[in-house]
C-alpha positions as a Markdown table, in Angstrom:
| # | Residue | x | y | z |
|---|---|---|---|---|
| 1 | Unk | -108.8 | 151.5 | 195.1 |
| 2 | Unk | -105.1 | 150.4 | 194.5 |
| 3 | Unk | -103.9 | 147.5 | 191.9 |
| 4 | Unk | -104.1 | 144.8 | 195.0 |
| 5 | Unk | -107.7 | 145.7 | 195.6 |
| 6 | Unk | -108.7 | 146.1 | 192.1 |
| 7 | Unk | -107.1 | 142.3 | 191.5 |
| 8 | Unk | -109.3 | 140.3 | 194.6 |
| 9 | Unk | -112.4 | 141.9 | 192.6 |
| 10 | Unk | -111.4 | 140.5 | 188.8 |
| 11 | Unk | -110.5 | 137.1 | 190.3 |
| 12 | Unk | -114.1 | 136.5 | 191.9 |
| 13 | Unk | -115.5 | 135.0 | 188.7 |
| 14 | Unk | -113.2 | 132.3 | 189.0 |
| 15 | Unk | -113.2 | 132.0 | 192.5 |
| 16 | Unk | -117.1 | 131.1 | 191.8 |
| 17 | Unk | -116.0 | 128.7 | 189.0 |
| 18 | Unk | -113.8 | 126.9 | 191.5 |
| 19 | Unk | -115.9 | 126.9 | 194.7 |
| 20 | Unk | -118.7 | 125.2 | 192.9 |
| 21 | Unk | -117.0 | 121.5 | 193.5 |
| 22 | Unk | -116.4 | 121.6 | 197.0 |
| 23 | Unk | -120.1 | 122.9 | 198.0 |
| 24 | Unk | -121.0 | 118.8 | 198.4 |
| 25 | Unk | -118.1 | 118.7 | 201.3 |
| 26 | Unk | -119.9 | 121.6 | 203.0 |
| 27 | Unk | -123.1 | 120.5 | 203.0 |
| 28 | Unk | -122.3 | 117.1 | 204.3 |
| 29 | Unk | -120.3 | 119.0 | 207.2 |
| 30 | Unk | -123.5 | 121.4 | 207.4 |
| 31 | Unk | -125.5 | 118.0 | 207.9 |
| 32 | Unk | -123.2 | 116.8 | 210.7 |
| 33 | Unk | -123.9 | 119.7 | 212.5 |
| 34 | Unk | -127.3 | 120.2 | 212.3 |
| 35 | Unk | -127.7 | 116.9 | 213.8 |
| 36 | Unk | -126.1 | 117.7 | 216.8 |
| 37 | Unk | -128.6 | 119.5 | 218.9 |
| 38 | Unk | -126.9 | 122.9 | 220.0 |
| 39 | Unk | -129.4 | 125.0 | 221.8 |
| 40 | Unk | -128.3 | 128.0 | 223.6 |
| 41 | Unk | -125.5 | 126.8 | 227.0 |
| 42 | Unk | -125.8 | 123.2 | 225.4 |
| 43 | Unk | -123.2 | 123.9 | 222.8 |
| 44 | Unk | -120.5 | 121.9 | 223.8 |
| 45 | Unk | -121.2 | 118.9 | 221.6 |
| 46 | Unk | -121.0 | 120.6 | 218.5 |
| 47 | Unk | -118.1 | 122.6 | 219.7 |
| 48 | Unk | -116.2 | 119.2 | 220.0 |
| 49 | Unk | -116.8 | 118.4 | 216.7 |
| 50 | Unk | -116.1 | 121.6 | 215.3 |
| 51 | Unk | -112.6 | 121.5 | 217.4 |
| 52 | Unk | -112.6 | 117.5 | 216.0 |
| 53 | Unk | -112.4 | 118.5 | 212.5 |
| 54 | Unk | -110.1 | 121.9 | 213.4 |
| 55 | Unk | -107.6 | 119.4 | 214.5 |
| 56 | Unk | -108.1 | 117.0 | 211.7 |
| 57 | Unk | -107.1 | 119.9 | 209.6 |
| 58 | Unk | -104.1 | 120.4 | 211.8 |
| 59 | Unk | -105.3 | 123.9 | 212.8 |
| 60 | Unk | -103.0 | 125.3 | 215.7 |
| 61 | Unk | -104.5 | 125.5 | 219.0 |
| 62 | Unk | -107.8 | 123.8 | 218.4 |
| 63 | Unk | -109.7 | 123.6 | 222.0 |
| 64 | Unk | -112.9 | 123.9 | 223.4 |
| 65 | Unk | -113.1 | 126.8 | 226.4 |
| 66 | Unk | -115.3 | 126.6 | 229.8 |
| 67 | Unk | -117.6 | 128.6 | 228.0 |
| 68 | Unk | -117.8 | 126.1 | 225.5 |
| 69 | Unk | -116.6 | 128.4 | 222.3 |
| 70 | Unk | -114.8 | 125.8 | 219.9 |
| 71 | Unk | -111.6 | 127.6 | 218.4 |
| 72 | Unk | -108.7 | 126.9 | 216.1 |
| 73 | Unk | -106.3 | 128.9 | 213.8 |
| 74 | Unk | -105.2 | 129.1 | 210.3 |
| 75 | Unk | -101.5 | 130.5 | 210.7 |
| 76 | Unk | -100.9 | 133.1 | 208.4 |
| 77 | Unk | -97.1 | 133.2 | 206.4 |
| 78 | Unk | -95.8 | 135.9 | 208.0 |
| 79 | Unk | -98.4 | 136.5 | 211.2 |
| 80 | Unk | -98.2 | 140.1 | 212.1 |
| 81 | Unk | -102.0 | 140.6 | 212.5 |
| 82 | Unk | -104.8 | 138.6 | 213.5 |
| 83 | Unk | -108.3 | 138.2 | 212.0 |
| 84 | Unk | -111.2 | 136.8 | 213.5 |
| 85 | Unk | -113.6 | 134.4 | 212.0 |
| 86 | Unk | -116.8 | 133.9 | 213.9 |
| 87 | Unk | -120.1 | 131.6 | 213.3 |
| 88 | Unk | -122.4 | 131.1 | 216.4 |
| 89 | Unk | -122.5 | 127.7 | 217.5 |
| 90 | Unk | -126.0 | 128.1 | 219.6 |
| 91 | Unk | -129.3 | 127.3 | 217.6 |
| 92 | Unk | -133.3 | 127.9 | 218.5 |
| 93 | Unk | -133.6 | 124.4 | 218.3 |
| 94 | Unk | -133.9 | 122.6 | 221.9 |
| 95 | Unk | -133.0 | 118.6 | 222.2 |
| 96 | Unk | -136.6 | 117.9 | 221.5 |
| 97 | Unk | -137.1 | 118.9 | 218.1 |
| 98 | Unk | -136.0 | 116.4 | 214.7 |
| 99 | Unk | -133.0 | 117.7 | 213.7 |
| 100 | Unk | -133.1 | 115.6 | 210.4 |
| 101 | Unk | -131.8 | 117.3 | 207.7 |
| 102 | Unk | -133.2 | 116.5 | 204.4 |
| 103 | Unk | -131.5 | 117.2 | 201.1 |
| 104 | Unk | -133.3 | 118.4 | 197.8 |
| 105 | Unk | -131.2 | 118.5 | 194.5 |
| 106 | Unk | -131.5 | 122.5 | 195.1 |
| 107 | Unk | -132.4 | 122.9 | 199.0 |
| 108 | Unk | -131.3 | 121.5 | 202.3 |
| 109 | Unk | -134.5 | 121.3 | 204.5 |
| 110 | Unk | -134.2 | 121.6 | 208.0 |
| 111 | Unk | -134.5 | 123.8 | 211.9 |
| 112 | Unk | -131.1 | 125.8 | 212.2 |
| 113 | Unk | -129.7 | 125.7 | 208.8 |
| 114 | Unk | -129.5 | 129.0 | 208.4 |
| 115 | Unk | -129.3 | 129.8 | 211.9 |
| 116 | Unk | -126.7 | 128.6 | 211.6 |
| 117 | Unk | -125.1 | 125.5 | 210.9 |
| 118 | Unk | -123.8 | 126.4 | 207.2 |
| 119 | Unk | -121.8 | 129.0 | 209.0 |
| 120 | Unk | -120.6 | 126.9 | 211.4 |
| 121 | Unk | -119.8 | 124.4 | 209.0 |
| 122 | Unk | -117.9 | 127.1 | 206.8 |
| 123 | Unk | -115.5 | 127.3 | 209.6 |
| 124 | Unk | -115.1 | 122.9 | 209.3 |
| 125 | Unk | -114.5 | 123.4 | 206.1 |
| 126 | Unk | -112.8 | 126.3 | 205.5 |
| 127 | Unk | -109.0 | 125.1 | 205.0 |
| 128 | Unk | -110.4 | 123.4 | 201.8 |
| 129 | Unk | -112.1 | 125.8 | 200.8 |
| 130 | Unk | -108.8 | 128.7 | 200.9 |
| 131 | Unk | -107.1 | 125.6 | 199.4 |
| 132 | Unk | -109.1 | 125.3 | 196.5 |
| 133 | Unk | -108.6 | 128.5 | 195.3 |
| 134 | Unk | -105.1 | 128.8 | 196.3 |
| 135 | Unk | -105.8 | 131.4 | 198.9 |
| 136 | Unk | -102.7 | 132.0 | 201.5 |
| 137 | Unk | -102.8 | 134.9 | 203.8 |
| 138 | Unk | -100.4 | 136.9 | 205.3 |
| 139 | Unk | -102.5 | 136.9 | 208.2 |
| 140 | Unk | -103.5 | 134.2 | 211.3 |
| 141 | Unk | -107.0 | 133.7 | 210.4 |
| 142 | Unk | -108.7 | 133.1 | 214.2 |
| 143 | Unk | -111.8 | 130.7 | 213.4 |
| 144 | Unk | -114.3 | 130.9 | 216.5 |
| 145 | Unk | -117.1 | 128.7 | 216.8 |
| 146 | Unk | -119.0 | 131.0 | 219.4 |
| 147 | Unk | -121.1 | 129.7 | 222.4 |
| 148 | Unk | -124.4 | 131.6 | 224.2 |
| 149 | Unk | -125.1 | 133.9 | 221.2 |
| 150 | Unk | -128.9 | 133.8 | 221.2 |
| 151 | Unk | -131.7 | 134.8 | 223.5 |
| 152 | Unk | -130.6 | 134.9 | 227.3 |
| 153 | Unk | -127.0 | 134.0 | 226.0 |
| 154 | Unk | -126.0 | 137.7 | 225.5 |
| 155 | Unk | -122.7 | 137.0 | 223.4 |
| 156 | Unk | -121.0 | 135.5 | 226.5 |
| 157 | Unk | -118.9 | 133.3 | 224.5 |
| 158 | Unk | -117.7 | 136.0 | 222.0 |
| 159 | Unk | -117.4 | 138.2 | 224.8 |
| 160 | Unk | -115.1 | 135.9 | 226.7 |
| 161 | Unk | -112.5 | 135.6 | 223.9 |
| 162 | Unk | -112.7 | 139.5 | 223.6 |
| 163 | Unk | -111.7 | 139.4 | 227.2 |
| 164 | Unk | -109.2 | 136.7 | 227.6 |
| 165 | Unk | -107.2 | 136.4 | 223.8 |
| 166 | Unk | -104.0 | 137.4 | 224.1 |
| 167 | Unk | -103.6 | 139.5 | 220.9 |
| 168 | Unk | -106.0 | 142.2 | 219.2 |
| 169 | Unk | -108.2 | 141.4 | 216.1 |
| 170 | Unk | -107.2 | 143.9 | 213.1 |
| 171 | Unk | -111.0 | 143.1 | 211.7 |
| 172 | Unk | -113.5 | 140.5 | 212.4 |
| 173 | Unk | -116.3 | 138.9 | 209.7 |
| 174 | Unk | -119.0 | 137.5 | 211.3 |
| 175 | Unk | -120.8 | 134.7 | 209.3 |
| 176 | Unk | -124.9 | 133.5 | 209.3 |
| 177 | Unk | -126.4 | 131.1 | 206.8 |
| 178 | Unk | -128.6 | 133.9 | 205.0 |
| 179 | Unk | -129.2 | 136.5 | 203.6 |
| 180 | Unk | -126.6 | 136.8 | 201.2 |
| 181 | Unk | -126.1 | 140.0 | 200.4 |
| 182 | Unk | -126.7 | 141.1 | 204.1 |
| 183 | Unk | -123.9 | 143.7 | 205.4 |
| 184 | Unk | -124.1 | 144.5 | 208.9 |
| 185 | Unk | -121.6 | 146.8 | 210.3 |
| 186 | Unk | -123.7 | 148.5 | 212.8 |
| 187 | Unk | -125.8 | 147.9 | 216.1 |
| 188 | Unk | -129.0 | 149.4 | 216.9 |
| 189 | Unk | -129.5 | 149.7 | 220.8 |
| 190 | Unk | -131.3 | 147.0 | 222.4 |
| 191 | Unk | -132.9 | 145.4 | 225.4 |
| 192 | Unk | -134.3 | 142.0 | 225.5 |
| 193 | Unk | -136.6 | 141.6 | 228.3 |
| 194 | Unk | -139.2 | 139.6 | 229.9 |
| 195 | Unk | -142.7 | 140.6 | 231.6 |
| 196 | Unk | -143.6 | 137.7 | 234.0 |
| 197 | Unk | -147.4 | 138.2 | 236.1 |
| 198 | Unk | -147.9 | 135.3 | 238.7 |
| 199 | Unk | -151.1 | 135.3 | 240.7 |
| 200 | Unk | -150.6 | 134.4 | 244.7 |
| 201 | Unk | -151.8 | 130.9 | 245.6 |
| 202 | Unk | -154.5 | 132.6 | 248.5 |
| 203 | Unk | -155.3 | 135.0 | 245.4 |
| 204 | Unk | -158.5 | 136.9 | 246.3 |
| 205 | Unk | -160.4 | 136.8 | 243.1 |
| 206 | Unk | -163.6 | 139.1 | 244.0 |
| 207 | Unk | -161.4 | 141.9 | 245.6 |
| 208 | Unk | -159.2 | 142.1 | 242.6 |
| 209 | Unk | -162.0 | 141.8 | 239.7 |
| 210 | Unk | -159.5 | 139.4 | 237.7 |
| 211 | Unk | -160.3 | 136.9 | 235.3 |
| 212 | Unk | -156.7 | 135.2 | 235.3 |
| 213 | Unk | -153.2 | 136.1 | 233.9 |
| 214 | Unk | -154.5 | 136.0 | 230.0 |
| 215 | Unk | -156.6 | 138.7 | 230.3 |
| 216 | Unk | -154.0 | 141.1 | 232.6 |
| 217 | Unk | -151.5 | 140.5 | 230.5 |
| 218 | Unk | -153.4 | 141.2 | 227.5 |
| 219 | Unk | -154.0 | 144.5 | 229.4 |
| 220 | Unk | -150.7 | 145.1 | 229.9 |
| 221 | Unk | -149.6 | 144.5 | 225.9 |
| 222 | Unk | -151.8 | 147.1 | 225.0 |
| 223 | Unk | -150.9 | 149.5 | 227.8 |
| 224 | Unk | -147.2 | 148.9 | 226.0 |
| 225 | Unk | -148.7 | 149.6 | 222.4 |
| 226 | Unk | -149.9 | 153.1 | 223.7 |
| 227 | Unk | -146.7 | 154.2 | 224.4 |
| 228 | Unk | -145.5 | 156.8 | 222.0 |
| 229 | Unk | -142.6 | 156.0 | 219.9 |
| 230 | Unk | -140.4 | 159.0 | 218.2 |
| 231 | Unk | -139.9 | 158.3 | 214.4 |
| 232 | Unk | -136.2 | 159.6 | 214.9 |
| 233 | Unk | -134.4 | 158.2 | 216.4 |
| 234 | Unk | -135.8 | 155.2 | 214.6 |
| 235 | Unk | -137.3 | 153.0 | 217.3 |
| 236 | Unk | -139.8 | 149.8 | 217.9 |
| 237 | Unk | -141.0 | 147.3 | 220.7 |
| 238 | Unk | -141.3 | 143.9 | 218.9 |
| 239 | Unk | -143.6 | 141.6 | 221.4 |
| 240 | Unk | -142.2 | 138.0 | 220.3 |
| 241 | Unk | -143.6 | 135.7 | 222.6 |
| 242 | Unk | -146.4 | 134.9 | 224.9 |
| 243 | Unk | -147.1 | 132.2 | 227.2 |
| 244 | Unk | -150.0 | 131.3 | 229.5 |
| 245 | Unk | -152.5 | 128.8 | 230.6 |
| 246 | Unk | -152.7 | 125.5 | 230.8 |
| 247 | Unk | -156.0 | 124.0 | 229.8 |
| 248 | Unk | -159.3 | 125.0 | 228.9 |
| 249 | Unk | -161.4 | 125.3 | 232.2 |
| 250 | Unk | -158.3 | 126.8 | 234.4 |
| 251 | Unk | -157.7 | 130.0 | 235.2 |
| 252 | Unk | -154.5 | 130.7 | 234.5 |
| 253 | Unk | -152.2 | 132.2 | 237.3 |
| 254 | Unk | -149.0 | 132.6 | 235.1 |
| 255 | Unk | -148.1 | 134.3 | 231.8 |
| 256 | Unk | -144.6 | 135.2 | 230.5 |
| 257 | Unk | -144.2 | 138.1 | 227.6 |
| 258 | Unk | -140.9 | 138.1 | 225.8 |
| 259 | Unk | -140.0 | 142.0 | 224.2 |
| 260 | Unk | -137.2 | 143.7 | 222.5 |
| 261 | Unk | -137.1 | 147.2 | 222.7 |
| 262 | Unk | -135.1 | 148.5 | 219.8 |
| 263 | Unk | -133.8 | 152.3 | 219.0 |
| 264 | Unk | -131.1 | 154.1 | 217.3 |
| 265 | Unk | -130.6 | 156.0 | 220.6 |
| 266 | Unk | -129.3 | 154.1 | 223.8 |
| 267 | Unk | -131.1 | 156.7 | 225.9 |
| 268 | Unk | -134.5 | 156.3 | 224.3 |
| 269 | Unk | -134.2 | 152.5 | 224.9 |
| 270 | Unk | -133.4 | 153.0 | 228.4 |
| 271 | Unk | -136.5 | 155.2 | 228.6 |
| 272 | Unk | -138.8 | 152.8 | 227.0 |
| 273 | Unk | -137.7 | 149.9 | 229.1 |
| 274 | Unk | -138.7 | 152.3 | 232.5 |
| 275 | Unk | -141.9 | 153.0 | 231.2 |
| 276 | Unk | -142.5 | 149.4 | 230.8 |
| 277 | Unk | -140.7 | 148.6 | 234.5 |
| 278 | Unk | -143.3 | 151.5 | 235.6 |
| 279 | Unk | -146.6 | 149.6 | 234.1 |
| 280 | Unk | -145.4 | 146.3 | 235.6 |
| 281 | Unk | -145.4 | 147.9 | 239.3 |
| 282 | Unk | -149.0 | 149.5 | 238.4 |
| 283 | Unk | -150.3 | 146.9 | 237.7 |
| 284 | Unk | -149.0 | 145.2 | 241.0 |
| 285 | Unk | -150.3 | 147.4 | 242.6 |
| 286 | Unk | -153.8 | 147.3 | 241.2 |
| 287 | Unk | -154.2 | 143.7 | 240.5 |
| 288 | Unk | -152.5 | 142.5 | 243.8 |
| 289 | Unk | -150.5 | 139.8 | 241.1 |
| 290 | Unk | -146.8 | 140.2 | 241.0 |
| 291 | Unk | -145.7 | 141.4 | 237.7 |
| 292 | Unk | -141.8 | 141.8 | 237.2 |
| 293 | Unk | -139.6 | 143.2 | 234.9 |
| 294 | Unk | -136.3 | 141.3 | 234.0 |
| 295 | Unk | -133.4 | 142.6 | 231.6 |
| 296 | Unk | -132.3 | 139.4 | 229.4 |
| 297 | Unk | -130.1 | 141.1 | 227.1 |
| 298 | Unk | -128.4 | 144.8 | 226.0 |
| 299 | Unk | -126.6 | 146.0 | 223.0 |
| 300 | Unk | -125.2 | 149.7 | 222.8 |
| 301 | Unk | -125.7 | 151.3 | 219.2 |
| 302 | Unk | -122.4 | 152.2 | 217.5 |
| 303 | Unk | -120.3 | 150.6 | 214.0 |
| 304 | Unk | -118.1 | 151.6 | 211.7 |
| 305 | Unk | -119.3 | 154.5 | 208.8 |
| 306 | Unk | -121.0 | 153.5 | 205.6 |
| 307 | Unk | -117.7 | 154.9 | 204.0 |
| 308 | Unk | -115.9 | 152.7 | 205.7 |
| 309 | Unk | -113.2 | 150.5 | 203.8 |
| 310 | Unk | -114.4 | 147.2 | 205.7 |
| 311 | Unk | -117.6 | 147.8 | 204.3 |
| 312 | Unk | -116.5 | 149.4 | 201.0 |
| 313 | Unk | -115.0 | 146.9 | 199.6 |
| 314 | Unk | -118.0 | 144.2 | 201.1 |
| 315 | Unk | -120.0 | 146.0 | 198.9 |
| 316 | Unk | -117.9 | 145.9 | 195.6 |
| 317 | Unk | -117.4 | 142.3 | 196.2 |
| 318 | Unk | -121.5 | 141.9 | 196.5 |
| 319 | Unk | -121.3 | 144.2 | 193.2 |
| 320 | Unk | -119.0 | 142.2 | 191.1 |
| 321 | Unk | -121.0 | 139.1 | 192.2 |
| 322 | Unk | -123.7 | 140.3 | 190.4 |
| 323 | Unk | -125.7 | 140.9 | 194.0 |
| 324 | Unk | -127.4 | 143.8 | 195.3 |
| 325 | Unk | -126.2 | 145.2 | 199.2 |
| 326 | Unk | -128.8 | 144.7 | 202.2 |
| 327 | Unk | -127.2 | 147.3 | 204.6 |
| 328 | Unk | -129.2 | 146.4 | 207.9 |
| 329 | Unk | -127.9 | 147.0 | 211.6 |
| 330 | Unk | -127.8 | 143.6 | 214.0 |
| 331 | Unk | -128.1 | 143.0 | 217.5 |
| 332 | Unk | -126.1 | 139.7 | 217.2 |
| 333 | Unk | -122.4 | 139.1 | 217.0 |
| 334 | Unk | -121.6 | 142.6 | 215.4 |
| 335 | Unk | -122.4 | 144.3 | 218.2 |
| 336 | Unk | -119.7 | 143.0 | 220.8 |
| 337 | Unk | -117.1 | 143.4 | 218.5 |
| 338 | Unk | -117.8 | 147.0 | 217.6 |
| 339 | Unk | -118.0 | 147.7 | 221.7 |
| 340 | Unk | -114.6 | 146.5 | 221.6 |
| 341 | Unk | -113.7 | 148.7 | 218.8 |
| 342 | Unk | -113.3 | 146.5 | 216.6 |
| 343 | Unk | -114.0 | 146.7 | 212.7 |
| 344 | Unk | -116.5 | 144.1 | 211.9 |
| 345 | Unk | -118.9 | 142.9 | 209.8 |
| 346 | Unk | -121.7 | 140.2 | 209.1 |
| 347 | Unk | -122.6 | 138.7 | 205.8 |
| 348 | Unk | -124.6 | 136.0 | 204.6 |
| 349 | Unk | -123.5 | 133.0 | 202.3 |
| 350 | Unk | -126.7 | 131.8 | 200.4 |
| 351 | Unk | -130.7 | 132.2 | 200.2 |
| 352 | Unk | -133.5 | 130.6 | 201.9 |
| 353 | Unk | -136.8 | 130.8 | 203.4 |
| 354 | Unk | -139.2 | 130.0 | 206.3 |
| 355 | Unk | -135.3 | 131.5 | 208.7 |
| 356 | Unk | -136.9 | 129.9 | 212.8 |
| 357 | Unk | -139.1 | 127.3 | 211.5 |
| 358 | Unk | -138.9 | 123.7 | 211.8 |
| 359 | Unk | -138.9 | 123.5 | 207.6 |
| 360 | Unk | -136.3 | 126.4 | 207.6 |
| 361 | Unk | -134.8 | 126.2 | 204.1 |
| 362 | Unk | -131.5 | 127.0 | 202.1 |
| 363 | Unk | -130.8 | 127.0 | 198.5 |
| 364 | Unk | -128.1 | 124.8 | 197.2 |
| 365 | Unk | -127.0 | 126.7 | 194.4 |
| 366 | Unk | -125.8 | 130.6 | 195.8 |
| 367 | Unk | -123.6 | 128.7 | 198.3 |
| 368 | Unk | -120.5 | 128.6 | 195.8 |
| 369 | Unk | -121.2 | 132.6 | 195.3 |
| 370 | Unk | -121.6 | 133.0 | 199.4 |
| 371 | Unk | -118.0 | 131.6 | 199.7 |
| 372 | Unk | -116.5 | 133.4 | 197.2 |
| 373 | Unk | -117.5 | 136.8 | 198.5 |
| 374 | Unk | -116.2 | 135.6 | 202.0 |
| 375 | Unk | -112.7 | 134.5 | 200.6 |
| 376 | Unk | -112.6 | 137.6 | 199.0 |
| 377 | Unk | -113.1 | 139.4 | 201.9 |
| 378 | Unk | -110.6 | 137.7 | 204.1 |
| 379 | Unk | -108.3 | 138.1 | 201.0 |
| 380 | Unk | -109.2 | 142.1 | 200.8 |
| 381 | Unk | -108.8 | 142.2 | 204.6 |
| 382 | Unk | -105.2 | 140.7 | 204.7 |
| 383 | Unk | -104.1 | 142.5 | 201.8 |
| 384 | Unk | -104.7 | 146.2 | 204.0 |
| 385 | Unk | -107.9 | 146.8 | 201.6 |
| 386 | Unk | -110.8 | 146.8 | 204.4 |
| 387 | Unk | -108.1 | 148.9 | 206.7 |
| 388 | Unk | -108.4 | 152.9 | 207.3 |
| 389 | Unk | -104.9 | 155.1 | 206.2 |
C-alpha cells in the first residue's frame, strides 16, 4: 500500500473526531425524508427534495429524470474520472403507514430509516460533510438518488443512468442505512417471483375435491420445500409472503405467494424457477384453478475478487475503525453495476435493529464512524487506491 493509501487510513481518527458535530444536520435531513412517503414508482416526491437541497448546495446538474432518479454532482478539481454515489430513494413503506420519525437521545425510531433514508440523506448532506473535513477530490463525485430499487422495481432507475449517462463510472459505492461493517461487492443469482392460484367463478367444488385456495397453496409450498437443493453451489428458496382469504366463513378463491430463488449458479436458479413453473401447471391441471408463474425480478451472479483493491482497502478502513468486515453478496444496487462492469461496492453507515418493521431503529452514535469510513473511501477511490495496476 503506497504513502497516499497509507495516509487516508492514519487520518480516520480525526475524520471521526470531526464528523461527530455535523451528525445533528443529518439526522434532521434523515427526518425530512422519512416523512415523505416514497414507496416503490412513487418516488418522485422525495426525489424533488433531494434535487431541492442538491441545488441549494449549488451542485451542477441537479434534476429529477422520467424515471424519477434525483441526481446532482460534486465537480471534482481537475475532473478526469467520474464516481458514482448511489442511495435508493424507494422504501417498503406505502402512503398508508406513519411515517413519524421519533428521536431518542441515542436512536431514531421509525419505518425506512434504514431502508433507507439515512442514505438518502447522506447524499443531502454530503457537501457539508466533505467540507468539514476538508475533503476535495480530484474526481466528479456523481450523487444518485435512485428510483424503483425494491420489489417489482428491478433497479430500473439505476439501470437507466447506466444506460443513458454520457460518461463511464471509474467505481461506484453504493450506500444503506445498516449494517455498518457490511461490504458487498458481489451478487448471488436471483429471481423474484410470484405464485398466484385463482379459482373460476362457475368453480365445480365436488369434481375438484377442493377446500379453497388456502389449502392448495399450502400444497403447493410444500410441494416447493421437497425440492432438492445442492449445498454447492450454495442455494435457497426464501418464501416471503402469503396472501389469501378474506373472512372467516368464505372460501377463499385467491392466494398470492411471493419467492426468491437464490444460488451462486445462474443455471441452478433457472432450474429451480422451472421446477416451480412445472408444479404451477400441475396443479392446473389437477385442481381445474389457474395457478401462474410470474418472474418479478433477476440478478446474474458476478463481482469483483475478495483481493480486489475496491474492497481491500474497504476493509482496512473498517479495520482502522476499530470494526469487524461482514463480507455478504446483495441482490440490490450492487448487482447492476457489476453487470455493467463496474467496480462497486455497498456499505453501511450505522447500527440498528427490527431493519422492515414499522419501529425499525438506528443508533445515533456509529453514524459519525459510518461517515468516516465513506469519506475515506471516496478519498481512497480518487486517490487511484481502490483501482487495479
Amino acid at each position: 500500500m503506497d504513502s497516499n493509501c497509507e495516509g487516508i487510513l492514519e487520518d480516520l481518527g480525526e475524520y471521526v473526531q470531526s464528523l461527530e458535530d455535523i451528525r445533528e444536520t443529518v439526522l434532521s435531513t434523515m427526518v425530512m425524508v422519512n416523512e415523505i412517503p416514497s414507496p416503490t414508482f412513487k418516488e418522485r416526491a422525495r426525489a424533488h427534495f433531494l434535487v431541492d437541497r442538491f441545488s441549494e448546495m449549488e451542485m451542477l446538474n441537479a434534476s429529477v429524470d422520467e424515471k424519477d432518479n434525483a441526481l446532482g454532482i460534486i465537480p471534482g478539481l481537475r475532473g478526469d474520472q467520474d464516481i458514482l454515489l448511489v442511495a435508493h430513494l424507494d422504501s417498503l413503506f406505502d402512503e398508508t403507514v406513519d411515517h413519524t420519525v421519533t428521536l431518542e437521545p441515542r436512536s431514531a425510531i421509525g419505518p425506512g430509516l434504514s431502508d433507507n433514508s439515512l442514505g438518502v440523506a447522506v447524499l443531502g448532506t454530503l457537501p457539508l460533510i466533505m467540507e468539514r473535513i476538508g475533503l476535495k477530490l480530484d474526481s466528479n463525485l456523481v450523487l444518485l438518488g435512485s428510483s424503483r430499487g425494491l420489489g417489482k422495481g428491478d433497479l430500473e432507475g439505476l439501470r437507466f443512468v447506466l444506460d443513458n449517462y454520457k460518461h463511464p463510472f471509474s467505481a461506484a459505492v453504493c450506500i444503506e442505512g445498516v449494517r455498518i461493517g457490511r461490504l458487498s461487492f458481489s451478487s448471488v443469482g436471483m429471481l423474484r417471483g410470484e405464485l398466484t392460484y385463482s379459482i373460476p367463478e362457475f368453480y365445480d367444488w365436488t369434481k375438484f375435491h377442493s377446500v379453497g385456495a388456502i389449502v392448495d397453496m399450502n400444497d403447493m409450498i410444500n410441494r416447493i420445500l421437497e425440492i432438492p437443493l445442492p449445498r454447492k453451489p450454495k442455494t435457497t428458496i426464501v418464501l416471503g409472503r402469503m396472501e389469501a382469504g378474506t373472512s372467516y366463513n368464505t372460501l377463499p378463491t385467491k392466494a398470492r405467494l411471493m419467492f426468491e430463488i437464490r444460488s451462486e449458479s445462474d443455471e441452478v436458479v433457472s432450474e429451480l424457477a422451472h421446477s416451480i413453473n412445472s408444479l404451477a401447471e400441475e396443479m392446473t391441471s389437477k385442481t381445474g384453478a389457474l395457478v401462474q408463474f410470474r418472474e418479478i425480478a433477476r440478478r446474474k451472479s458476478g463481482g469483483t475478487e475478495f483481493t480486489h483493491p475496491l474492497n481491500t482497502i474497504a476493509r482496512e478502513i473498517l479495520k482502522h475503525l476499530g470494526i469487524k468486515s461482514r463480507i455478504t453478496p446483495s441482490t440490490s444496487e450492487v448487482a447492476a453495476l457489476i453487470d455493467k462492469g463496474i467496480p462497486a461496492i455497498t456499505i453501511g453507515l450505522t447500527t440498528g435493529e427490527n431493519a422492515g418493521d414499522i419501529d425499525e431503529t438506528i443508533d445515533i452514535d456509529p453514524i459519525a464512524t459510518g461517515l468516516a469510513q465513506l469519506t475515506a473511501l471516496l478519498k481512497a477511490i480518487d486517490k487511484g487506491c481502490a483501482h487495479e495496476s
